[in-house]
N, C-alpha and C positions, 0 to 999 in steps of 0.2 A: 926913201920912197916905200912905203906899204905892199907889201906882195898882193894880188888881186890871184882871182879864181883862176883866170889864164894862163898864168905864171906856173901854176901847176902844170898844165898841159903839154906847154912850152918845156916845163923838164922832162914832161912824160918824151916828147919827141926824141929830146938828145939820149936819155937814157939809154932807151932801147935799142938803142946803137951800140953797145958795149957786146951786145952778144952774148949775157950768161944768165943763166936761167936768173937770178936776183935783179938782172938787170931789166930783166922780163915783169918779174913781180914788183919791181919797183913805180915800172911802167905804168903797170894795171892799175895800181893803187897812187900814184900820183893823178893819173888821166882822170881816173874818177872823181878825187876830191877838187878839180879842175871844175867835172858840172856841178857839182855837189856845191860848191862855193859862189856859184856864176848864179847857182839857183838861187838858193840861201839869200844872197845879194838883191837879184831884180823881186825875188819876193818880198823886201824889205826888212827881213826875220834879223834877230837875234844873233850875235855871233856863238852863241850857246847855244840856240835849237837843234836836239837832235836830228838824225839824218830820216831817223822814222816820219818825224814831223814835216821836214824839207820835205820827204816824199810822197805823205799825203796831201800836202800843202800842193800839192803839182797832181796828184792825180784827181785832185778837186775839180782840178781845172780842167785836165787833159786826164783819163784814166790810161791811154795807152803811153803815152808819153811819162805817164808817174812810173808806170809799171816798169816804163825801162826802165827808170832811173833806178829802182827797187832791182831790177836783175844785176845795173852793174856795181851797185849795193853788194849786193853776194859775193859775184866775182872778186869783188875789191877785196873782202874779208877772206872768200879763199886764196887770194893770191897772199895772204896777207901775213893767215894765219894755217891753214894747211900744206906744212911743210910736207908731208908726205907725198902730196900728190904730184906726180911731174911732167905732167901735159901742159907745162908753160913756157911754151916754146915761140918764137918770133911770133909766127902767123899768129898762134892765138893773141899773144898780147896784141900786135898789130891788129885784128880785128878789134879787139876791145878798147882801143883808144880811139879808133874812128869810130864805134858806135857811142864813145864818149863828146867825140865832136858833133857826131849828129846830134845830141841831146840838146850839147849848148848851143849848138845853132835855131833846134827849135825853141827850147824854151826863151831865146834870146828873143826871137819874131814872138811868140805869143807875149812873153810881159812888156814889151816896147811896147805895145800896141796898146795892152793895159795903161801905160804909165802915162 
């Protein structure tokens, strides 16, 4: 069976359960490519489209809603790829995977409604 956008998310959940700051950034960056996929998906795109495109393709639509998706864009690359920094601790990842859920929930209501 095909992993889908959710599947991401779904690991995002368990991860962060481990408790260590990787387990943090893994979080971040699984939850996000979770909307980033869900996006991707209901906008009919490319499985090559970059995440640039995914997120103008959504602030076309919705600019505050792209715009998140553009911030946990960021996030996702600093958890990712800025090891130095070490404010990646439960609360924040936990923040940032529910503002990853909030995304797919809306982008979910706005392209169902589309399609």
């Amino acid at each position: 069976m095909p992993v889908e956008g959710a599947d991401f998310l779904k690991f995002a959940e368990v991860v962060i359960n481990d408790d260590t700051e990787i387990s943090f950034r893994c979080s971040m960056s699984r939850a996000y490519y979770g909307a980033f996929h869900v996006a991707r998906t209901l906008l009919d795109l490319d499985e090559y489209t970059s995440h640039e495109k995914v997120i103008e393709a959504v602030k076309s639509d919705d600019w505050v809603l792209g715009t998140k998706l553009e911030d946990l864009f960021k996030k996702r690359k600093h958890a990712d790829y800025r090891l130095s920094w070490t404010n990646f601790d439960k609360p924040y990842a936990y923040y940032h995977m529910e503002e990853c859920k909030d995304v797919i929930r809306k982008i979910k209501k706005m392209y169902t409604k589309i399609v």
